[in-house]
C-alpha positions as CSV (number, residue, x, y, z in Angstrom):
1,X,158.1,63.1,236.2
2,X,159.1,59.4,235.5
3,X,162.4,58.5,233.4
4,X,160.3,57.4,230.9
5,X,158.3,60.9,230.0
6,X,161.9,61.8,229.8
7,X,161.8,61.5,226.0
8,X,158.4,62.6,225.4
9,X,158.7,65.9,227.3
10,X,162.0,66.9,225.8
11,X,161.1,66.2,222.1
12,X,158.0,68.6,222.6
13,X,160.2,71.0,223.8
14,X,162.5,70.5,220.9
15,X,160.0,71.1,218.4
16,X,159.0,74.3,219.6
17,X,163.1,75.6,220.9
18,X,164.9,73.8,218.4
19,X,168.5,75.7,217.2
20,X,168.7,76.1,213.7
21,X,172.0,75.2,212.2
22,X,173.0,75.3,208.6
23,X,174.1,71.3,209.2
24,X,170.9,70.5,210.9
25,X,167.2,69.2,209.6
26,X,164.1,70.4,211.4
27,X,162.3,68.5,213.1
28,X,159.8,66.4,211.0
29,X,162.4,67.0,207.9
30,X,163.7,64.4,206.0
31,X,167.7,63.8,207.7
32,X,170.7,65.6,206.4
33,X,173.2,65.1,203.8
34,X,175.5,62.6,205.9
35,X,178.4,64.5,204.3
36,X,177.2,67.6,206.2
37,X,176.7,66.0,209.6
38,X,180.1,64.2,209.7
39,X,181.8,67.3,208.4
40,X,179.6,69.1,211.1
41,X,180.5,66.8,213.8
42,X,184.3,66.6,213.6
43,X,184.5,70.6,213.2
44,X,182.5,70.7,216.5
45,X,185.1,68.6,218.5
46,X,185.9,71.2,221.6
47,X,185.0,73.7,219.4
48,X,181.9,76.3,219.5
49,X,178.8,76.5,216.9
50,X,179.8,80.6,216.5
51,X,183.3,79.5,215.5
52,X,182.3,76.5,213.3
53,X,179.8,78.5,211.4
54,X,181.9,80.2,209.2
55,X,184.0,76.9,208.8
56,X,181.1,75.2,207.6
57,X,179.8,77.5,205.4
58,X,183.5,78.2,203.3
59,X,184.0,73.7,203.2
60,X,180.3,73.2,201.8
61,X,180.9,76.1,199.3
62,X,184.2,74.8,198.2
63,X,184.1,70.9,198.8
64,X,180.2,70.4,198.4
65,X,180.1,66.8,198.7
66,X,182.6,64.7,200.2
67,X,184.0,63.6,196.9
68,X,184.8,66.9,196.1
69,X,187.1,67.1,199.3
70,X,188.3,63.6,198.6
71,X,189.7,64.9,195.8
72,X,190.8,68.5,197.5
73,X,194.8,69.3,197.6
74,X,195.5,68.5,201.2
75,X,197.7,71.5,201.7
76,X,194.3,73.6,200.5
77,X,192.1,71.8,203.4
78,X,194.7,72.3,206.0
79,X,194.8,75.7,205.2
80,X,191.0,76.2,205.2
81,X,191.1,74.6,208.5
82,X,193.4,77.1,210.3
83,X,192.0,78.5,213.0
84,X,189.8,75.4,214.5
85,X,192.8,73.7,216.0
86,X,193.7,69.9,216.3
87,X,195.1,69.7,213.2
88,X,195.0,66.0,213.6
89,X,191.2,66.1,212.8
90,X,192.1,67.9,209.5
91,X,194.3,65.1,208.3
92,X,191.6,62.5,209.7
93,X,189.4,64.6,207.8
94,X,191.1,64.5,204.5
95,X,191.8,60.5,205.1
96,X,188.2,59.6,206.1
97,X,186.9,61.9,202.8
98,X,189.3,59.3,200.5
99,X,187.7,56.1,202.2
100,X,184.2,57.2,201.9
101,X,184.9,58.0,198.6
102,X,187.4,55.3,197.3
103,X,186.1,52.4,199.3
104,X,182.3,53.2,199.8
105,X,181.0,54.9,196.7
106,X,180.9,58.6,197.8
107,X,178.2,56.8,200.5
108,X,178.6,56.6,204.4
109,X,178.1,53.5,206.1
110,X,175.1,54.3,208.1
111,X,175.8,52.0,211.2
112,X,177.7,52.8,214.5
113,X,180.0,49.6,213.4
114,X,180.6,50.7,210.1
115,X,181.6,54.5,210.8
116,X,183.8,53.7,213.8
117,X,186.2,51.8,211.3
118,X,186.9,55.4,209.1
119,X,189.6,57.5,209.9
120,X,189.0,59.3,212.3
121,X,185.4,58.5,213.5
122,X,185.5,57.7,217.2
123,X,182.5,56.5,219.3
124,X,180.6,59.3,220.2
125,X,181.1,60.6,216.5
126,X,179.8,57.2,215.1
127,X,176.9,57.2,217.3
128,X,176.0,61.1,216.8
129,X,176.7,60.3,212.7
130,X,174.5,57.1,212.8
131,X,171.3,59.2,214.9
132,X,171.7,62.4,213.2
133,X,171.8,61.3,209.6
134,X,170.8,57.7,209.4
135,X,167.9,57.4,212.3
136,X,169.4,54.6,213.7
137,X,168.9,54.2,217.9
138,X,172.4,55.6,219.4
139,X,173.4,56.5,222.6
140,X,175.3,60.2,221.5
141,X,177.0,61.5,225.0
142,X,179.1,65.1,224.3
143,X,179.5,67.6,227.2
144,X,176.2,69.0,226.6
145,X,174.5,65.6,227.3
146,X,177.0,64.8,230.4
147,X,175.8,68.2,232.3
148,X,171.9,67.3,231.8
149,X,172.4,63.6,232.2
150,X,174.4,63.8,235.3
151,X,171.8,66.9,236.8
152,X,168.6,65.0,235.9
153,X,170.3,61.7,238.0
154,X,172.2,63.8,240.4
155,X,175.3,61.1,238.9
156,X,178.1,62.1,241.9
157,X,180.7,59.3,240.3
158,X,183.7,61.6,238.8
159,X,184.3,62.1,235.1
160,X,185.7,61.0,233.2
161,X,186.6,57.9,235.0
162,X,182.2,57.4,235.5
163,X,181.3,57.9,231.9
164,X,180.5,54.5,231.2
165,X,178.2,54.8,233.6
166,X,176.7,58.2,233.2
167,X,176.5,56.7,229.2
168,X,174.3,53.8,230.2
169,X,172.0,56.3,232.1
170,X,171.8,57.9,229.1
171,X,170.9,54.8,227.5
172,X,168.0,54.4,229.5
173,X,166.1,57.5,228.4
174,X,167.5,57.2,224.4
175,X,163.9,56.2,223.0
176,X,163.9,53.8,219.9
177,X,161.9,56.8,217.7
178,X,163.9,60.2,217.2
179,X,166.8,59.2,218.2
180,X,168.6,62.1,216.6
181,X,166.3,64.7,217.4
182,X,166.8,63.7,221.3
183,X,170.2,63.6,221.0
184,X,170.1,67.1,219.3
185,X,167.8,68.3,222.3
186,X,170.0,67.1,225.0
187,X,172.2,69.4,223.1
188,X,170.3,72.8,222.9
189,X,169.1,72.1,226.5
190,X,172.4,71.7,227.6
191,X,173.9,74.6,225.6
192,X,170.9,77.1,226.3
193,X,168.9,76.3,229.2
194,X,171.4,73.5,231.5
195,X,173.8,75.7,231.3
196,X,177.1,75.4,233.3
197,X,176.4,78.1,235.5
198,X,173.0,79.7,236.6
199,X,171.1,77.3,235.0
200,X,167.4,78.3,234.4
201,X,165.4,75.6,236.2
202,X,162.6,77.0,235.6
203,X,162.7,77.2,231.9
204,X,163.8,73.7,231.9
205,X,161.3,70.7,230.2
206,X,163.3,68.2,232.6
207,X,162.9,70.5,235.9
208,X,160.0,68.4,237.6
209,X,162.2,64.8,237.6
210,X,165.9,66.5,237.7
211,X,167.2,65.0,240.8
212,X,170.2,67.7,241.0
213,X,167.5,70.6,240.4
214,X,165.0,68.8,242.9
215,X,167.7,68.7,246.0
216,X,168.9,72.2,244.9
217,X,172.8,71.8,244.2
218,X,172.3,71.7,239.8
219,X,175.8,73.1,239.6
220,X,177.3,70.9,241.6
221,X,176.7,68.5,238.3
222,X,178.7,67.4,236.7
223,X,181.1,66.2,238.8
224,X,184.8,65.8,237.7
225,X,188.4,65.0,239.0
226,X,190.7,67.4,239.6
227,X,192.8,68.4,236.8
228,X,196.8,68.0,237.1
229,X,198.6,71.2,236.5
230,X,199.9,71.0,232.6
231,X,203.2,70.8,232.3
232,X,204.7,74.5,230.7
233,X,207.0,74.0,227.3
234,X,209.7,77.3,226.2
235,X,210.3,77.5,222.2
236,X,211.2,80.1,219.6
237,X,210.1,81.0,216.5
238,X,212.2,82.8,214.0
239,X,210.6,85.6,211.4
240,X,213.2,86.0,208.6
241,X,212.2,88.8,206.0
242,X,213.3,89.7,203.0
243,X,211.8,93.0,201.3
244,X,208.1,92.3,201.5
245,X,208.5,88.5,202.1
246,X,208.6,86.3,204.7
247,X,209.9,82.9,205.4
248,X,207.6,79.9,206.2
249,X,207.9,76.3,206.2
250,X,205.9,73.4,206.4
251,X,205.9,71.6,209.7
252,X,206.2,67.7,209.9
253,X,203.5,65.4,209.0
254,X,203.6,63.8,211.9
255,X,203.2,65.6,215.4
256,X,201.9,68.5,216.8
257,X,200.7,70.9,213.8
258,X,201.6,68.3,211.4
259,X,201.7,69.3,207.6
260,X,200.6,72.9,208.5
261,X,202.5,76.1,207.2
262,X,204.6,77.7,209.8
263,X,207.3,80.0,211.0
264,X,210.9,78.1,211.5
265,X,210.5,76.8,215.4
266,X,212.6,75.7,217.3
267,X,212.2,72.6,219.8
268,X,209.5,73.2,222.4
269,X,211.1,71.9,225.5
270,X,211.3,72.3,229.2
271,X,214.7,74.4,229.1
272,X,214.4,77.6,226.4
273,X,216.5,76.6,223.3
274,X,217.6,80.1,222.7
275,X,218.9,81.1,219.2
276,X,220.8,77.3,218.6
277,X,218.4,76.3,216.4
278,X,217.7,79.3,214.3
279,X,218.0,78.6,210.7
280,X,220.2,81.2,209.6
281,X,223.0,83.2,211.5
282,X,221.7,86.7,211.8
283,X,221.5,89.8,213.9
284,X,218.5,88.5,215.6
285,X,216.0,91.2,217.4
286,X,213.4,90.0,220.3
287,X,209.6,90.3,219.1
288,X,208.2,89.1,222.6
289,X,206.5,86.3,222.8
290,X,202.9,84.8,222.4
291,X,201.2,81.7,225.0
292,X,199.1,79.0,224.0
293,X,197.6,75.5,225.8
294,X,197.4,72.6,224.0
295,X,195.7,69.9,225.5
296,X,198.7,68.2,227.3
297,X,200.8,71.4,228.1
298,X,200.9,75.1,227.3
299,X,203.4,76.5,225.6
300,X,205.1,80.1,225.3
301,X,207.1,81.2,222.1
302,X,209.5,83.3,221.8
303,X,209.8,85.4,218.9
304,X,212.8,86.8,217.2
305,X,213.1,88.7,213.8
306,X,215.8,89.2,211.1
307,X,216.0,91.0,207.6
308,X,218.0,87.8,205.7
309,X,218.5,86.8,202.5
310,X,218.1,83.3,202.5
311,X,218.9,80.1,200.3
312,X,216.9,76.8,201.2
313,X,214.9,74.3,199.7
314,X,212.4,73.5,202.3
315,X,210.1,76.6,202.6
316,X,208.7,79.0,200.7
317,X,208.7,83.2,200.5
318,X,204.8,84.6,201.7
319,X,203.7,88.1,201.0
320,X,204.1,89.8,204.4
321,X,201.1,91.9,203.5
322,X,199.7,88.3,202.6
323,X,199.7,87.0,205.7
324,X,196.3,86.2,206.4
325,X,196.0,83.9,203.3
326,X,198.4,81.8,204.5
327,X,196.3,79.4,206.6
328,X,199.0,79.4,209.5
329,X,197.4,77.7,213.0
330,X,196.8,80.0,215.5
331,X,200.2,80.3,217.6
332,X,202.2,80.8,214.5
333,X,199.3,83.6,213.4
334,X,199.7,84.8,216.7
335,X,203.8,84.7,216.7
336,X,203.5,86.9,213.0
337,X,201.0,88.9,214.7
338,X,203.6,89.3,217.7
339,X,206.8,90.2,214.8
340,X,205.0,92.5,212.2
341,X,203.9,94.8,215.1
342,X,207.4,95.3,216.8
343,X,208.4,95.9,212.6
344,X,206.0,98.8,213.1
């Protein structure tokens, strides 16, 4: 098979294998509500489609268009977004909503150019945005399309420092027609059938051209650098109760988990800060502790609990019983998680 029955042979397989996706048109539909592939698209960010559904579906109920979430109380989105991590994408979010609908109209800009300069909106997000909704010829390169790409070339350069590269391969078999529809199918092939390991070959469209497949190494594809060991960060977070209630704060703006609600934390450093910055003097008990990786290093919180009356005019008293509905991320979920079971 040539590089240039590429297209034709995956699009076939597409209309017949096709996912369907409650942000996704058939094929041979008219496109999607741009509102619901950009909202789509940023959700999916090094996230999976089973964890995004239920996202997806709550937003589009509440916030139905993109004015409507313009217009949303931020601290409402944040907490609505709990749960799907990189909170920085939640603010972007909120921003990019406010420029759509202050400085375009409630309309997207349906070029690569004009969607790169919202909040945001990086490259491949642009590209997917501009294919996917608008028809317009991109080059859309996630993971997905990275493991098929680089096994149907048998591309040996290392990612990420070879994705230029591996994106102007890509480029080469992007046809002019369907752009988002072949972009979509790299997708499902890579996520059903060109899969990271034991990937069915014989299932696959691509099989009779895919270099990797032909010289039979497929998972040796894609191949990448080795990854530095991530550096390991010692906090604490404090549960302070009083009756039924418990105290939570809102977290900076700016840095990691900004504007989200939150236990009092202390720094997260290399040395464990101990009790010094706890924000009352108390009798305090140990909880445990709870781990979690963000993307530069991983973390492990300590967790200490006191019954404390207490005066301050930076937090708020939650319902213990409550807890749930109060849209914390998931390490400080996890850290209330850790202190209402050694209450028990």
């Amino acid at each position: 098979m040539s590089v240039d029955a590429v297209p034709e042979n995956l699009l076939a397989w597409y209309d017949a294998h096709h996912r369907r996706l409650p942000w996704r048109a058939a094929p041979g539909e008219a496109p999607t509500d741009p509102y619901r592939v950009w909202l789509s698209e940023i959700m999916l960010q090094q996230t999976t489609v089973a964890a995004v559904k239920p996202y997806f579906d709550r937003f589009t109920t509440r916030w139905p268009t993109v004015t409507d979430l313009a217009r949303a109380d931020e601290g409402e989105v944040m907490a609505a977004w709990a749960g799907l991590g990189y909170y920085a994408r939640a603010r972007n979010l909120i921003a990019c909503a406010r420029a759509v609908a202050d400085d375009h109209g409630g309309r997207f800009p349906d070029s690569e150019a004009g969607l790169r300069a919202l909040p945001g909106i990086g490259d491949y997000s642009a590209a997917a945005i501009a294919a996917i909704a608008f028809g317009r010829r991109a080059v859309v390169v996630d993971a997905n399309v990275e493991r098929v790409a680089s096994r149907l070339f048998a591309f040996d350069e290392a990612l990420p420092r070879a994705r230029p590269a591996l994106r102007a391969l890509v480029d080469r078999i992007t046809p002019d027609a369907r752009a988002g529809d072949f972009a979509q199918a790299m997708m499902d092939l890579g996520s059903s059938i060109c899969t990271v390991r034991a990937p069915q070959c014989l299932l696959c469209p691509l099989s009779p051209g895919c270099a990797a497949r032909i010289a039979g190494n497929p998972e040796d594809y894609p191949v990448k650098a080795a990854k530095k060991a991530k550096p390991q960060r010692l906090g604490t977070a404090f549960w302070i109760e009083d009756g039924a209630r418990v105290w939570l704060v809102r977290r900076p703006d700016r840095g990691m988990l900004g504007g989200m609600r939150a236990l009092p934390s202390g720094p997260w450093t290399d040395e464990d800060p101990g009790l010094a910055d706890a924000p009352v003097d108390a009798p305090w008990r140990e909880a445990g502790s709870v781990d979690h990786v963000f993307t530069h290093f991983a973390l492990r919180l300590r967790v200490v609990t006191a019954v404390q009356p207490l005066r301050a005019n930076d937090g708020e008293w939650w319902p213990i019983d409550e807890i749930e509905q109060a849209g914390l991320p998931t390490l400080f979920a996890r850290a209330a998680a850790r202190a209402i079971a050694s209450r028990a």
